[in-house]
PQR file of N, CA, C, O and H, with PARSE charges and radii, in Angstrom:
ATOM      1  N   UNK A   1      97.017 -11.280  22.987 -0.4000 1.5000
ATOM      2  CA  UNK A   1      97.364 -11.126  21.588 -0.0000 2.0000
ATOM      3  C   UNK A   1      98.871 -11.345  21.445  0.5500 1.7000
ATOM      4  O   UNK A   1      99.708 -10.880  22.218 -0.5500 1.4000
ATOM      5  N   UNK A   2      99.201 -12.330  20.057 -0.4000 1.5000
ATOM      6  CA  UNK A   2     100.406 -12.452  20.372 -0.0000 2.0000
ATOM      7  C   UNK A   2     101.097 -11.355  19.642  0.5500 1.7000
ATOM      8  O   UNK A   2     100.374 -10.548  19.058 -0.5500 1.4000
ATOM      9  H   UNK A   2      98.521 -12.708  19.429  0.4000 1.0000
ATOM     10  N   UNK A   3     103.000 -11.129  19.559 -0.4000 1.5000
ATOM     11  CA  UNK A   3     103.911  -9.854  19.527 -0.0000 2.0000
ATOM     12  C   UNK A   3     103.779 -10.041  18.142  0.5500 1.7000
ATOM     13  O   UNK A   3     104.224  -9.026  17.607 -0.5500 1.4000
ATOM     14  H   UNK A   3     103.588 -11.785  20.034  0.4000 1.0000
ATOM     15  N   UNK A   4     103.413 -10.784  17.359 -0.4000 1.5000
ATOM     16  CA  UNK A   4     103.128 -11.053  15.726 -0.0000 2.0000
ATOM     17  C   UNK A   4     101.934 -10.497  15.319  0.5500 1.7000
ATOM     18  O   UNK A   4     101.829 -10.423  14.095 -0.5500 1.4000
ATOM     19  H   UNK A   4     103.051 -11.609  17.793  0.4000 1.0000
ATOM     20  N   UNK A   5     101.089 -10.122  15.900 -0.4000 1.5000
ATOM     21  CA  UNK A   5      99.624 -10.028  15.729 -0.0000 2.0000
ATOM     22  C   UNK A   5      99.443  -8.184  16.011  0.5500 1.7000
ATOM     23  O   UNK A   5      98.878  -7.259  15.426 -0.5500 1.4000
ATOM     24  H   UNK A   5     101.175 -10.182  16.894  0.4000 1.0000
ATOM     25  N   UNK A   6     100.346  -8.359  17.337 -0.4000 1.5000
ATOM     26  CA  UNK A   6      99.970  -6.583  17.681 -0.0000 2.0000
ATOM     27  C   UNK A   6     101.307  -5.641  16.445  0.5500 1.7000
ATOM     28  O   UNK A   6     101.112  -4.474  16.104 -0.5500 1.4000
ATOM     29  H   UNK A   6     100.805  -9.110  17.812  0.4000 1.0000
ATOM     30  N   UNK A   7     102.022  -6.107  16.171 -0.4000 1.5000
ATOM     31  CA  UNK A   7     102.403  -5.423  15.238 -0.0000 2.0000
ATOM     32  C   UNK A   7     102.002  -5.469  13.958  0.5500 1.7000
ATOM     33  O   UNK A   7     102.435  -4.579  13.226 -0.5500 1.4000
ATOM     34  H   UNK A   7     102.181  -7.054  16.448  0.4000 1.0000
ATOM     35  N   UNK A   8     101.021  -6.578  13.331 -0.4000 1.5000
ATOM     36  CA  UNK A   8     100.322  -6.002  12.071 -0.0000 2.0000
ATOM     37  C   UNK A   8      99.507  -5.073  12.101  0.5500 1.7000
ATOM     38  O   UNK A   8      99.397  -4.459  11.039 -0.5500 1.4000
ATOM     39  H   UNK A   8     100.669  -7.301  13.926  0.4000 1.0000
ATOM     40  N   UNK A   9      98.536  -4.551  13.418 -0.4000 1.5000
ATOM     41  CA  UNK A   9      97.658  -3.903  13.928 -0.0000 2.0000
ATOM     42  C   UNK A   9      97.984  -2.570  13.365  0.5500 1.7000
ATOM     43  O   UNK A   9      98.906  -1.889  13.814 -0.5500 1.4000
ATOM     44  H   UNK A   9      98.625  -5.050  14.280  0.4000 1.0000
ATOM     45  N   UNK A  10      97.024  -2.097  12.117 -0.4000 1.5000
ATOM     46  CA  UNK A  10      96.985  -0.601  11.426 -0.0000 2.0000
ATOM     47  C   UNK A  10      96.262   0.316  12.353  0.5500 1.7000
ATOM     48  O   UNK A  10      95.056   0.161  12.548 -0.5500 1.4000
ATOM     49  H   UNK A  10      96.275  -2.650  11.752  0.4000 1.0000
ATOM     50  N   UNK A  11      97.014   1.365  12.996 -0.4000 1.5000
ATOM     51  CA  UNK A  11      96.466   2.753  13.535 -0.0000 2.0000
ATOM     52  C   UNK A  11      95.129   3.455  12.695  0.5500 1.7000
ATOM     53  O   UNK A  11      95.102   3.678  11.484 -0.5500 1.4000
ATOM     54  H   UNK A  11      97.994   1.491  12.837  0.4000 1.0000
ATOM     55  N   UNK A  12      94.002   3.745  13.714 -0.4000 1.5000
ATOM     56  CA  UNK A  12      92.662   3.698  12.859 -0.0000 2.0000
ATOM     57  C   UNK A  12      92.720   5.069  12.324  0.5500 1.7000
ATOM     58  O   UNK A  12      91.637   5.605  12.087 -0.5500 1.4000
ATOM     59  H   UNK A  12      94.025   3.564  14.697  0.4000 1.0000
ATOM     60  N   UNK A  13      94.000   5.846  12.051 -0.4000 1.5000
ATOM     61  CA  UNK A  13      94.307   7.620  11.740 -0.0000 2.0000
ATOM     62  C   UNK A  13      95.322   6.869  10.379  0.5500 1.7000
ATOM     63  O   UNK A  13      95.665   7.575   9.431 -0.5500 1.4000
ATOM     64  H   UNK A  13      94.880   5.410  12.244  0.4000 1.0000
ATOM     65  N   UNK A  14      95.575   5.917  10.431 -0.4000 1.5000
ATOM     66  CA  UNK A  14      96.657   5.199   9.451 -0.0000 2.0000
ATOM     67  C   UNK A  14      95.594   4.423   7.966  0.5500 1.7000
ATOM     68  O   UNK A  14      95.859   4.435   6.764 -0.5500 1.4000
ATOM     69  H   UNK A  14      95.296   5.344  11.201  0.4000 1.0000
ATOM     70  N   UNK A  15      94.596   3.925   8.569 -0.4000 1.5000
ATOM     71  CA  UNK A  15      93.899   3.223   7.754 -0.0000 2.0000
ATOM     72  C   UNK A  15      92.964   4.252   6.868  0.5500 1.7000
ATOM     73  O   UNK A  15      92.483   5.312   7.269 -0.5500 1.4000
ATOM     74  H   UNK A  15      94.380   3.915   9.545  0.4000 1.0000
ATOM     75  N   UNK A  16      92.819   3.603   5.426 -0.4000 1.5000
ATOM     76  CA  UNK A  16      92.148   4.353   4.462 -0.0000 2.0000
ATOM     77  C   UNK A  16      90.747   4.162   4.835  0.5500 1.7000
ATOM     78  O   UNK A  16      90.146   5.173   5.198 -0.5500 1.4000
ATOM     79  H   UNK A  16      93.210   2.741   5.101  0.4000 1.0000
ATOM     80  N   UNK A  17      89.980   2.805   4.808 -0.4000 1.5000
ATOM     81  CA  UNK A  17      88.961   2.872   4.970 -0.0000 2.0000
ATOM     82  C   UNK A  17      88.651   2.152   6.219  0.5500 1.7000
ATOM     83  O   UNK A  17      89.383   1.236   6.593 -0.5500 1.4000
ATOM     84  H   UNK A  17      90.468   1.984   4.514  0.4000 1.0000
ATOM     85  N   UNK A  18      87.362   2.596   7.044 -0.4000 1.5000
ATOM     86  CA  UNK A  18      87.015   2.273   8.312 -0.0000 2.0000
ATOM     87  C   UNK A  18      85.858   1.560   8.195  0.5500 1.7000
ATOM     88  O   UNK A  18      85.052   1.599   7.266 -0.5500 1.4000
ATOM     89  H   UNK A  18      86.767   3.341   6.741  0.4000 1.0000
ATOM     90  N   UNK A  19      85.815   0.727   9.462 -0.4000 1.5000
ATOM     91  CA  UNK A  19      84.333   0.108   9.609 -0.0000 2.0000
ATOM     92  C   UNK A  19      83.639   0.901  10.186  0.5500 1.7000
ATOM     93  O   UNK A  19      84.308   1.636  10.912 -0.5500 1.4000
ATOM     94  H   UNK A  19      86.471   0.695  10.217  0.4000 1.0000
ATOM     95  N   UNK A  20      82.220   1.163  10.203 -0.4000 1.5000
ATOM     96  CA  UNK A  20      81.180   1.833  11.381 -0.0000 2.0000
ATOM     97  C   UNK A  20      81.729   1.918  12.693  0.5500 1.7000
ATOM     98  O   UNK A  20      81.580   2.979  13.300 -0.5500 1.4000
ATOM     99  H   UNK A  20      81.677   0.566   9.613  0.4000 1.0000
ATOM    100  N   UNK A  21      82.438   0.824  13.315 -0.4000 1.5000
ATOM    101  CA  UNK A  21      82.484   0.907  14.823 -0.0000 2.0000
ATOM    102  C   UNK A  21      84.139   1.498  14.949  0.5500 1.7000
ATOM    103  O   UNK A  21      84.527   1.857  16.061 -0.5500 1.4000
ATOM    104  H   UNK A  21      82.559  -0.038  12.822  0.4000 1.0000
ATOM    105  N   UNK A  22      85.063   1.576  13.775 -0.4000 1.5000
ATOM    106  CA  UNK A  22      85.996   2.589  14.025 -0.0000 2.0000
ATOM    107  C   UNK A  22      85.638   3.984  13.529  0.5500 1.7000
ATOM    108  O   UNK A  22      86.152   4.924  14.135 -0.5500 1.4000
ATOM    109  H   UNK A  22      84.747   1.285  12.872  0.4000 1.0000
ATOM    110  N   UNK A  23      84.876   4.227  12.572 -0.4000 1.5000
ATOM    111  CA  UNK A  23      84.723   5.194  12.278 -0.0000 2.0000
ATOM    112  C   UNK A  23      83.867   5.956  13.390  0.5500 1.7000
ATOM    113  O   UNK A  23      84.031   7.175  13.446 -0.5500 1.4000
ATOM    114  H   UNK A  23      84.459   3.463  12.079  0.4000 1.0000
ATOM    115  N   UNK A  24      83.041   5.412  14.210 -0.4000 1.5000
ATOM    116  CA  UNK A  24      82.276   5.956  15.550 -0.0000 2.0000
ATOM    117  C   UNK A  24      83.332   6.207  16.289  0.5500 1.7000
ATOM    118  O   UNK A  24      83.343   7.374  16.681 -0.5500 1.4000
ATOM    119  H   UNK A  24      82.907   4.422  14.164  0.4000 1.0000
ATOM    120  N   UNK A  25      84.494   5.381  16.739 -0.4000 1.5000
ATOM    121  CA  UNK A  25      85.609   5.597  17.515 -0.0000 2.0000
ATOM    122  C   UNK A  25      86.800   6.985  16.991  0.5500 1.7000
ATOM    123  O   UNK A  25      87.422   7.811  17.658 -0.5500 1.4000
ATOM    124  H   UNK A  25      84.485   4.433  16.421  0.4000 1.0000
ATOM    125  N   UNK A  26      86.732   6.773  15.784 -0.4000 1.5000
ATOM    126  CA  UNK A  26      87.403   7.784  15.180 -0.0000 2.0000
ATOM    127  C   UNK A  26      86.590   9.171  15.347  0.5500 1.7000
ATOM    128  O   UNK A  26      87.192  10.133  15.824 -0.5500 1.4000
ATOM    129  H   UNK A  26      86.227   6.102  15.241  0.4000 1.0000
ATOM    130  N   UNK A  27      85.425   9.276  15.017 -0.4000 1.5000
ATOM    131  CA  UNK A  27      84.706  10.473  14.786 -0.0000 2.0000
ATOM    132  C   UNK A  27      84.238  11.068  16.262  0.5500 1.7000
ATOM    133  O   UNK A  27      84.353  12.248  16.594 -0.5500 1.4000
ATOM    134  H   UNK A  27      84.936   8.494  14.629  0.4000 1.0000
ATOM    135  N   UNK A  28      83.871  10.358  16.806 -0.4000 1.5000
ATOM    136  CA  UNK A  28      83.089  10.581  18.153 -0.0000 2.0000
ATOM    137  C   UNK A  28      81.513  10.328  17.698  0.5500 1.7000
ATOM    138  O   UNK A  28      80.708  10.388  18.628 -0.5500 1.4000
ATOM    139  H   UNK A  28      83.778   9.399  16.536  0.4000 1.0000
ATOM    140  N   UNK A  29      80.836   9.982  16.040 -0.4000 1.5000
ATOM    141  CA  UNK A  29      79.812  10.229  15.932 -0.0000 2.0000
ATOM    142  C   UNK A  29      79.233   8.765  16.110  0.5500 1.7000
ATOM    143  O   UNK A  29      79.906   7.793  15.768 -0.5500 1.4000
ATOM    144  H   UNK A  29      81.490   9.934  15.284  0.4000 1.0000
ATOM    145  N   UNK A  30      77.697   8.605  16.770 -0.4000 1.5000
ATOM    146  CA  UNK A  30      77.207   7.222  16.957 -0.0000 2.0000
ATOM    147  C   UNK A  30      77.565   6.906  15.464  0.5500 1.7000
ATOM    148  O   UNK A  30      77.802   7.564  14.451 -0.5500 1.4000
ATOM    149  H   UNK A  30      77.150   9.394  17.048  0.4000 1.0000
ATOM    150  N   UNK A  31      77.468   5.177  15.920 -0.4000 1.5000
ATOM    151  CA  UNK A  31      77.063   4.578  14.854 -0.0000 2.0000
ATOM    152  C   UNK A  31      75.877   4.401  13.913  0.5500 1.7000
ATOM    153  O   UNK A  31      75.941   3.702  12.903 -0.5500 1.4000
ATOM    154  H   UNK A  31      77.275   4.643  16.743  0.4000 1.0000
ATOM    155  N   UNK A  32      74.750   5.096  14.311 -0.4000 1.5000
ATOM    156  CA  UNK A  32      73.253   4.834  13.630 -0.0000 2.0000
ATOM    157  C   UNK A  32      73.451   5.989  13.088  0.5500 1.7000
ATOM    158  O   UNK A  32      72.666   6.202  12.164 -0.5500 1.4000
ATOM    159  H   UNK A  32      74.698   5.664  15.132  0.4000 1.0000
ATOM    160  N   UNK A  33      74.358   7.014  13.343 -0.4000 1.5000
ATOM    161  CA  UNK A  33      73.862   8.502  12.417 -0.0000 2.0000
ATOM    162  C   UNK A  33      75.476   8.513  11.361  0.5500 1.7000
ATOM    163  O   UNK A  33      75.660   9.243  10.386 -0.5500 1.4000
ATOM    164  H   UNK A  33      74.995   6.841  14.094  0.4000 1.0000
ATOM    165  N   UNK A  34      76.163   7.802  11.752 -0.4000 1.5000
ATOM    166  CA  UNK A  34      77.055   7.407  10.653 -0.0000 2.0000
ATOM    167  C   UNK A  34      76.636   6.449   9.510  0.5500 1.7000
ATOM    168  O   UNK A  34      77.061   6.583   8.362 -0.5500 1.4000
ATOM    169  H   UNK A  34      76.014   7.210  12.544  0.4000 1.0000
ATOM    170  N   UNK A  35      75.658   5.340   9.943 -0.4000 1.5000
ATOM    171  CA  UNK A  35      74.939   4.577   9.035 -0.0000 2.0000
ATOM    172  C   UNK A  35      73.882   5.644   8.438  0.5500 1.7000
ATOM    173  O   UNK A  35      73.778   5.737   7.215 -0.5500 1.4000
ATOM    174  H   UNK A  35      75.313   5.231  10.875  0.4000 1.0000
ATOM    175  N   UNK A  36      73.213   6.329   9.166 -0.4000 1.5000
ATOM    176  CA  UNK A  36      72.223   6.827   8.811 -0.0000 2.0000
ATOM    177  C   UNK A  36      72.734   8.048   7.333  0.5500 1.7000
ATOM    178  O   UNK A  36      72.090   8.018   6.284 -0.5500 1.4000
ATOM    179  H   UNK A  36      73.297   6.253  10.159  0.4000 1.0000
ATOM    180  N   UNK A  37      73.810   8.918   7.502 -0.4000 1.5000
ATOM    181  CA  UNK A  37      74.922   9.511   6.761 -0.0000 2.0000
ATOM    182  C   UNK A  37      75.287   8.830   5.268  0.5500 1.7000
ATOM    183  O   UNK A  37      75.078   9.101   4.086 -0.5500 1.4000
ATOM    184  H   UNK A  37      74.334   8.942   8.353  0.4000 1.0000
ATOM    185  N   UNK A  38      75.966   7.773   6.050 -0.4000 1.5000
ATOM    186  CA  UNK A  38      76.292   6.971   4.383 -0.0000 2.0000
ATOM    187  C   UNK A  38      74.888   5.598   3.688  0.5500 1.7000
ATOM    188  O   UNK A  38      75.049   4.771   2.791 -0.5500 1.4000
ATOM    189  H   UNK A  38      76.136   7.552   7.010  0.4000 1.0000
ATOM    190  N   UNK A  39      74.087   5.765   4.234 -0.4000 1.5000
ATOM    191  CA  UNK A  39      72.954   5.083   3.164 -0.0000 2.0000
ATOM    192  C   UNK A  39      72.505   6.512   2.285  0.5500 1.7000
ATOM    193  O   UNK A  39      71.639   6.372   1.422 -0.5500 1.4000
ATOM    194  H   UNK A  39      73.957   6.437   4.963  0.4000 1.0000
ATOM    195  N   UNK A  40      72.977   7.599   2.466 -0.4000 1.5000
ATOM    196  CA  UNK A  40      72.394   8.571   1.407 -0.0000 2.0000
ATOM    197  C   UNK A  40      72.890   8.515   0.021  0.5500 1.7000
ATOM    198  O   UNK A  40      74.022   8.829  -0.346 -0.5500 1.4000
ATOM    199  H   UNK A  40      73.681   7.713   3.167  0.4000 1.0000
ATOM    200  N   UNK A  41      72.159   8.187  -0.531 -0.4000 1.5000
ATOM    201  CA  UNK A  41      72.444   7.888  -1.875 -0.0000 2.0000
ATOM    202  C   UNK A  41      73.731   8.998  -2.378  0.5500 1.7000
ATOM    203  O   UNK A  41      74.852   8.668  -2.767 -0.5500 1.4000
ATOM    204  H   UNK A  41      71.240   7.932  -0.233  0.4000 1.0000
ATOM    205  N   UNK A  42      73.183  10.391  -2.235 -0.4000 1.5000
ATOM    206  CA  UNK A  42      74.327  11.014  -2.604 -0.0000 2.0000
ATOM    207  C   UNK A  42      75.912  11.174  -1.584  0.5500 1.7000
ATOM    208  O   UNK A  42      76.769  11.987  -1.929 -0.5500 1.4000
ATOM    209  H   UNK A  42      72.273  10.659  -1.919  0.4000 1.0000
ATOM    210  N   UNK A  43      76.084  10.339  -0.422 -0.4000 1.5000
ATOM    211  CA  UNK A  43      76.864   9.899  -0.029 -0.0000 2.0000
ATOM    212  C   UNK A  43      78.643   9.641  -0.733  0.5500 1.7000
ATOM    213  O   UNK A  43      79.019   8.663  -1.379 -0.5500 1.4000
ATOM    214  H   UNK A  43      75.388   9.679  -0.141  0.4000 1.0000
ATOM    215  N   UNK A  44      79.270  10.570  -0.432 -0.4000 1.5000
ATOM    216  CA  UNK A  44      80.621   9.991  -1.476 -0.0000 2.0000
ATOM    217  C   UNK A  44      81.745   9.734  -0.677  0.5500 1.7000
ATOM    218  O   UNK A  44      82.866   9.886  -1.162 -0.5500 1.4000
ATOM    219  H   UNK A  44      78.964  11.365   0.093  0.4000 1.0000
ATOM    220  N   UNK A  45      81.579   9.317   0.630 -0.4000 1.5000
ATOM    221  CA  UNK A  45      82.542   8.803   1.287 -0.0000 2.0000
ATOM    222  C   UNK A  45      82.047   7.056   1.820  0.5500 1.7000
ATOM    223  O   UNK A  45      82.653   6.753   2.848 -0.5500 1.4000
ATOM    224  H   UNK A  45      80.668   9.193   1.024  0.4000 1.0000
ATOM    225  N   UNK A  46      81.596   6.520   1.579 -0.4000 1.5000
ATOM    226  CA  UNK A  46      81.301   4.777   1.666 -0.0000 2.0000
ATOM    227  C   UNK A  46      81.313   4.727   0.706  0.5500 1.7000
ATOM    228  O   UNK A  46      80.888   5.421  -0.217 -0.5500 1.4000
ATOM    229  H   UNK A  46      81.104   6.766   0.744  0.4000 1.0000
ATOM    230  N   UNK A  47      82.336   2.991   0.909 -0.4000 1.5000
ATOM    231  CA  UNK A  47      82.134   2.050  -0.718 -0.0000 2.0000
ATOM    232  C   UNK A  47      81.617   0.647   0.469  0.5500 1.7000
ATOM    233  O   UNK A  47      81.766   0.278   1.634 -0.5500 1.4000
ATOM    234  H   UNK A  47      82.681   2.427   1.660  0.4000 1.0000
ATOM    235  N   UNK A  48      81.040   0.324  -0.621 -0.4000 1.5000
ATOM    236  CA  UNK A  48      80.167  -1.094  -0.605 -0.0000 2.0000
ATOM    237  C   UNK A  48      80.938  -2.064  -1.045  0.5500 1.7000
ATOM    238  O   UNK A  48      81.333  -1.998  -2.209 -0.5500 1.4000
ATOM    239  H   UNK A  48      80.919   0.624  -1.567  0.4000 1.0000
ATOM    240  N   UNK A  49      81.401  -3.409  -0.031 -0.4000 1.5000
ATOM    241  CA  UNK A  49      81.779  -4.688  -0.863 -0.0000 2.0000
ATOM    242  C   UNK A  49      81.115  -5.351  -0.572  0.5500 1.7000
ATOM    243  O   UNK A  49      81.525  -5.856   0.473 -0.5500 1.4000
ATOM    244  H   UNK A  49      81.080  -3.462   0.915  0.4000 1.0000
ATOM    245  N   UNK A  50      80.190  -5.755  -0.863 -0.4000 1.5000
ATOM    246  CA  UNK A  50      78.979  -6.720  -0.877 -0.0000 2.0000
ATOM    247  C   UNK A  50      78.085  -5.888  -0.178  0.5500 1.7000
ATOM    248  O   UNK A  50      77.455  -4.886  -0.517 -0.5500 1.4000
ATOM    249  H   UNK A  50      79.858  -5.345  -1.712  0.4000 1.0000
ATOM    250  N   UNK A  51      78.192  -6.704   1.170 -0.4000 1.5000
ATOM    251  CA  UNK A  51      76.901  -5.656   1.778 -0.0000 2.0000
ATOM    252  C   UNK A  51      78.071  -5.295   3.344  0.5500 1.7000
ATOM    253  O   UNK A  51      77.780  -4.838   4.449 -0.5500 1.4000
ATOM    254  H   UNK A  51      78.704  -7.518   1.444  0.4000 1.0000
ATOM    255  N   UNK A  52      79.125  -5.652   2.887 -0.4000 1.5000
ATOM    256  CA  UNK A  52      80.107  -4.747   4.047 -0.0000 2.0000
ATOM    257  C   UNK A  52      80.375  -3.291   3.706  0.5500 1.7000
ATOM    258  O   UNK A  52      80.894  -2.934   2.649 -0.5500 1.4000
ATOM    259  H   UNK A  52      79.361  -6.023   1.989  0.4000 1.0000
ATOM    260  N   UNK A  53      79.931  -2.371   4.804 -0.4000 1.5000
ATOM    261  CA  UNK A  53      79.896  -0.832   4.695 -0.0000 2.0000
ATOM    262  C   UNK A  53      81.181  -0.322   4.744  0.5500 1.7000
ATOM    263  O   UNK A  53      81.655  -1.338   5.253 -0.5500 1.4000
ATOM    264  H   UNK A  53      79.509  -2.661   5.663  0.4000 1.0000
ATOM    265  N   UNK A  54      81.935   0.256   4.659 -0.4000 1.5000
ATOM    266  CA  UNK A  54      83.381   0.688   4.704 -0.0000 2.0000
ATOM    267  C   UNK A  54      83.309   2.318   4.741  0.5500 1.7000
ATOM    268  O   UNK A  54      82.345   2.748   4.108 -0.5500 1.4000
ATOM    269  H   UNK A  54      81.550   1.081   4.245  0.4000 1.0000
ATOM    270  N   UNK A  55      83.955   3.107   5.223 -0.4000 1.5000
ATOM    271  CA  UNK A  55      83.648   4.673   5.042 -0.0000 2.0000
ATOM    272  C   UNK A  55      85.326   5.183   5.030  0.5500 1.7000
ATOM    273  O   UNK A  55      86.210   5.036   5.875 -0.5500 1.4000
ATOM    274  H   UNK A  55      84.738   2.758   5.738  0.4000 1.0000
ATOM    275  N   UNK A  56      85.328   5.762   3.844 -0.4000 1.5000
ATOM    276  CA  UNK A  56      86.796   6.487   2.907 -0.0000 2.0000
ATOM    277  C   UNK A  56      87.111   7.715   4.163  0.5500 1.7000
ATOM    278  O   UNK A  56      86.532   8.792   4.302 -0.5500 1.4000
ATOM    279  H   UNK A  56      84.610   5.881   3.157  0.4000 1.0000
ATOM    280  N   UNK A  57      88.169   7.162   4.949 -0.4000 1.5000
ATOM    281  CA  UNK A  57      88.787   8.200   6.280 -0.0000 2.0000
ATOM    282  C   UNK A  57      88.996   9.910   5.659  0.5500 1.7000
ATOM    283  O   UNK A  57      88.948  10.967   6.289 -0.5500 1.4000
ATOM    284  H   UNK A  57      88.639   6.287   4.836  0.4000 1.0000
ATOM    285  N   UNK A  58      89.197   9.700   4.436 -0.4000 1.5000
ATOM    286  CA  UNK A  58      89.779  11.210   4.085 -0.0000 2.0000
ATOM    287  C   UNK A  58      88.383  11.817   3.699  0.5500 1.7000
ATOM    288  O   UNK A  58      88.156  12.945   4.136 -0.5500 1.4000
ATOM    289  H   UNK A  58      89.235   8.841   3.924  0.4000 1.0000
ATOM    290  N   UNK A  59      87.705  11.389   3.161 -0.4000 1.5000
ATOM    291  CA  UNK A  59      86.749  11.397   2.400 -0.0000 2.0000
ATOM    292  C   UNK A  59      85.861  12.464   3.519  0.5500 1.7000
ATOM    293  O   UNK A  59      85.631  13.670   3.434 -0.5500 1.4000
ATOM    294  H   UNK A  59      87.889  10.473   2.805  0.4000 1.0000
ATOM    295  N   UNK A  60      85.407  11.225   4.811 -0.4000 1.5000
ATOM    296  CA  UNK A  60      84.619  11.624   5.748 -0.0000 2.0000
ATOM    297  C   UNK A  60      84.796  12.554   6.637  0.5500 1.7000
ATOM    298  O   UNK A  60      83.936  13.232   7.199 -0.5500 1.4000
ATOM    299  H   UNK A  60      85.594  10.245   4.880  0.4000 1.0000
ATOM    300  N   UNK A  61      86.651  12.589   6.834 -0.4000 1.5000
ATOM    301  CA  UNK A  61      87.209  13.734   7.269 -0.0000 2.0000
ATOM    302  C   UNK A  61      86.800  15.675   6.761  0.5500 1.7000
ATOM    303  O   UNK A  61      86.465  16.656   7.425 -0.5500 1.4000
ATOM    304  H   UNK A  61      87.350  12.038   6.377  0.4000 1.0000
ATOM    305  N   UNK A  62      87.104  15.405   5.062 -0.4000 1.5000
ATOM    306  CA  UNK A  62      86.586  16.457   4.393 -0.0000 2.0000
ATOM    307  C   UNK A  62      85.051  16.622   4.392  0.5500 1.7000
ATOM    308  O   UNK A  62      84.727  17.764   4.066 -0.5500 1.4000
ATOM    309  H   UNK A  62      87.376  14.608   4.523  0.4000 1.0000
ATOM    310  N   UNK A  63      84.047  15.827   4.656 -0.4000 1.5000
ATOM    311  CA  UNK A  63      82.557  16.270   4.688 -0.0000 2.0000
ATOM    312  C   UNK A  63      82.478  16.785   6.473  0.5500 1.7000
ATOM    313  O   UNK A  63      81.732  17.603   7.011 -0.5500 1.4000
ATOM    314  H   UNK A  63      84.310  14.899   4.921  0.4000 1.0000
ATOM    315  N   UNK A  64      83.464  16.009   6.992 -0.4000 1.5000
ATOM    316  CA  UNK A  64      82.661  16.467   8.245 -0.0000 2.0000
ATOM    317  C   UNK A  64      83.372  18.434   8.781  0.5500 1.7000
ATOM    318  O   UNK A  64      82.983  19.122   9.725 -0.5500 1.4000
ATOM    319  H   UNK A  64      84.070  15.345   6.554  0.4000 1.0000
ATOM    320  N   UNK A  65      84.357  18.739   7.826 -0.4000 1.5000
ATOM    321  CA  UNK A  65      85.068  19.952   7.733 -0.0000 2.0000
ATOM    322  C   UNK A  65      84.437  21.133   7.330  0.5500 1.7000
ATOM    323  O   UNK A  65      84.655  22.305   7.639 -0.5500 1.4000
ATOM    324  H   UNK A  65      84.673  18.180   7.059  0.4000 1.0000
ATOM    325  N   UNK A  66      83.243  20.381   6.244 -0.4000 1.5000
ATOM    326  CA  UNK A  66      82.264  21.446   5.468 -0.0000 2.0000
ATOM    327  C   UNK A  66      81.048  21.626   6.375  0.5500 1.7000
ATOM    328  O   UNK A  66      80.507  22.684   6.698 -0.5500 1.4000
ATOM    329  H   UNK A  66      83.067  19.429   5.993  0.4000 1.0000
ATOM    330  N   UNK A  67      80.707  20.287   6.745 -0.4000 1.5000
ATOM    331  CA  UNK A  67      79.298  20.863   7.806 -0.0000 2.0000
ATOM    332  C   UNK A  67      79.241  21.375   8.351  0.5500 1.7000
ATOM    333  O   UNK A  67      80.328  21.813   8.729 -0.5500 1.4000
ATOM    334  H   UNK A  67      81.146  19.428   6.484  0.4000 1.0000
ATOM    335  N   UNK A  68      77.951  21.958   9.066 -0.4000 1.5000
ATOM    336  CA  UNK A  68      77.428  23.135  10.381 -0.0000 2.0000
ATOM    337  C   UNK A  68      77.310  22.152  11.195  0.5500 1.7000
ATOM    338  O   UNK A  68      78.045  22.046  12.176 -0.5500 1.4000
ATOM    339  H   UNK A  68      77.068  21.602   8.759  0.4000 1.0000
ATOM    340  N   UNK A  69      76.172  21.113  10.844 -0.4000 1.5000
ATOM    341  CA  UNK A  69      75.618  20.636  11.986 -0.0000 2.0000
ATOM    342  C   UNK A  69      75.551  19.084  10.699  0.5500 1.7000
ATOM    343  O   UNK A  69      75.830  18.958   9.506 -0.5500 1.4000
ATOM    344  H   UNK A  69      75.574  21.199  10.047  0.4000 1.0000
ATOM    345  N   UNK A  70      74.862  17.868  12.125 -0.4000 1.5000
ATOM    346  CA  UNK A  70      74.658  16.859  11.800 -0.0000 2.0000
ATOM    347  C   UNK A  70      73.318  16.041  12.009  0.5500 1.7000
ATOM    348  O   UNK A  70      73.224  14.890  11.583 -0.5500 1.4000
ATOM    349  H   UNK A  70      74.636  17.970  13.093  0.4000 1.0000
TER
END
């Protein structure tokens, strides 16, 4: 990677919204029960741009603060 490239590189604790496979990296939680999480309709931490999943870092931070279990 070139020295132009690794310094645009956003810290995944820096970025607002995550993909599934950072947000698994971020959370420690698989990816199928993070998908499985935000297809719930009443879900308020994923936004949808098209059919790319995205999950709101603060958002998911604060639900996962309130839960017992998963």
């Amino acid at each position: 990677m070139n020295k132009e490239r690794q310094q645009q590189l956003v810290p995944i604790w820096k970025k607002s919204n995550l993909t599934l496979e950072e947000a698994a990296a971020y959370t420690g939680i698989g990816m199928n029960k993070l998908r499985e999480l935000s297809d719930a309709d009443s879900c308020d931490f994923v936004i949808w741009i098209g059919s790319k999943r995205l999950l709101k870092r603060r958002k998911l931070d604060e639900y996962l603060e309130k839960v017992f279990s998963i």
